[in-house]
C-alpha positions as CSV (number, residue, x, y, z in Angstrom):
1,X,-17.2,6.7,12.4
2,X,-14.9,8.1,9.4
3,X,-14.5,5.4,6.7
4,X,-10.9,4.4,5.9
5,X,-10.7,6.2,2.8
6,X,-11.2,9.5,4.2
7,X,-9.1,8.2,7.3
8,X,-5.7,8.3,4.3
9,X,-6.7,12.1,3.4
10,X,-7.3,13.1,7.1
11,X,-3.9,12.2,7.7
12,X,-2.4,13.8,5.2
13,X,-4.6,17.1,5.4
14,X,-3.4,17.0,9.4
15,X,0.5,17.1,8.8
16,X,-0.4,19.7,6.0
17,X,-1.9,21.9,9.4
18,X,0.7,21.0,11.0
19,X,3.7,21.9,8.6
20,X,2.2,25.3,7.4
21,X,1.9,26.1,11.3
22,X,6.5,25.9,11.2
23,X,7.5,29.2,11.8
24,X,10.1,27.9,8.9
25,X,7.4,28.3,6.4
26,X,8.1,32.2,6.0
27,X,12.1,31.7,5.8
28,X,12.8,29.6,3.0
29,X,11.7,28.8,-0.8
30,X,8.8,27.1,-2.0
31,X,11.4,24.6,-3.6
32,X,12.9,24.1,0.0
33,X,9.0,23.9,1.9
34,X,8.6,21.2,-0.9
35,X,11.9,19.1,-0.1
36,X,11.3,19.7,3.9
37,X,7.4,18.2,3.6
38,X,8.0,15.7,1.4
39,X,10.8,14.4,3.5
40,X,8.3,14.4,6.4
41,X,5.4,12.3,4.8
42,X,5.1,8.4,6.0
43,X,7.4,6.6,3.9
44,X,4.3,4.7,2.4
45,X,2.8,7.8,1.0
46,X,6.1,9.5,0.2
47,X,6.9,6.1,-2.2
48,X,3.5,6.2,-3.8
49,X,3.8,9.7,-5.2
50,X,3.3,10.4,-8.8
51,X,6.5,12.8,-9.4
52,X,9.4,13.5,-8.0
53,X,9.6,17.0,-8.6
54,X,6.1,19.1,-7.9
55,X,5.8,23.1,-8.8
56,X,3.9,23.7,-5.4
57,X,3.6,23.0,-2.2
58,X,0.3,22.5,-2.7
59,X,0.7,20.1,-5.7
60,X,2.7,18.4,-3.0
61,X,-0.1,17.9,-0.5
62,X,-2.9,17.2,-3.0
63,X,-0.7,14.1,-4.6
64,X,0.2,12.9,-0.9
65,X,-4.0,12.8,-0.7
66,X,-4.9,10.9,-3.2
67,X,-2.0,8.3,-2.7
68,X,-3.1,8.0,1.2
69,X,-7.2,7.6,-0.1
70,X,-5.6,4.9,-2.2
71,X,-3.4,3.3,0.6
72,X,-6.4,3.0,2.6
73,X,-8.4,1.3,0.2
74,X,-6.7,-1.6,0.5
75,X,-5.8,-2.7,4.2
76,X,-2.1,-3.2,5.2
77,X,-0.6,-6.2,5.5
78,X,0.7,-7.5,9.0
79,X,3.8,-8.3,9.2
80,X,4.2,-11.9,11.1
81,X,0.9,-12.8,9.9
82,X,1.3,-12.9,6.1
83,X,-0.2,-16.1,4.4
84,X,2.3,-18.0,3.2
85,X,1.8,-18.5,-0.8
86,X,3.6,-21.4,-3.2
87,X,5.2,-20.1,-6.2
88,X,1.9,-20.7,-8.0
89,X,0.1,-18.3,-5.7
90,X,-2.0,-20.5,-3.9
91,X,-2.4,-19.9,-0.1
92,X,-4.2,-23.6,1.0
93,X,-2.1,-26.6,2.2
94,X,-4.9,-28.2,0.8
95,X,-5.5,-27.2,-3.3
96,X,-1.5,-27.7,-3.7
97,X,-1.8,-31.2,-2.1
98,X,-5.0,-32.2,-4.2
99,X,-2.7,-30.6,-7.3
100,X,0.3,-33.4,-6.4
101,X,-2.0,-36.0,-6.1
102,X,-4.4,-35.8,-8.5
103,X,-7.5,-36.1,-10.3
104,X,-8.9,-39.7,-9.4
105,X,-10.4,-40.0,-12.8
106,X,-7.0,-40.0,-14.1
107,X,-4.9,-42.8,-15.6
108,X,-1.8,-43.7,-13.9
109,X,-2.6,-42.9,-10.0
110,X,-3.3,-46.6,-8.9
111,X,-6.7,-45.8,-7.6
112,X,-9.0,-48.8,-6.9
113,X,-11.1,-49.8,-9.8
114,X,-8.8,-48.6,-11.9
115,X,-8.3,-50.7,-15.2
């Protein structure tokens, strides 16, 4: 089994077989190949890239690399089944109802024995 990391690279490295294999390759400019792949990486890596402007292709395809390695280190989210968080960041029901309610050993809640 290939491990996620190397998962973000294989895809990458795969539309980089893929887009040198365009018979287009041979008819335009390194700075037009550039445009034409970048356009054609997954939104996701395309957003994470370092520069906006690379010298190569192949600076290109290296970046788009390492930003899938680093997209697949951390899973993706699903949409629908997000955890909702409070403003404070805290994902239980239960820490921001304890927070509204209180520390027993407080003054001021009205909790028996309390005096």
């Amino acid at each position: 089994m290939v491990s996620d990391i190397s998962q973000g690279k294989k895809t990458v490295e795969k539309y980089k077989r893929f887009f040198y294999s365009l018979p287009i390759v041979g008819e335009r400019t390194e700075q037009q190949l550039i445009l034409l792949a970048k356009a054609g990486l997954k939104e996701e890596i395309r957003d994470g890239l370092e520069t906006e402007e690379f010298a190569t292709l192949e600076a290109l395809f290296e970046d788009a690399e390492e930003v899938g390695e680093g997209l697949k280190e951390t899973p993706p989210s699903i949409p629908g089944k997000r955890r909702r968080t409070s403003p404070d960041h805290r994902s239980s029901k239960r820490a921001r109802r304890a927070e509204k309610k209180g520390d027993p050993e407080d003054e001021g809640y009205g909790y028996p024995g309390e005096g």
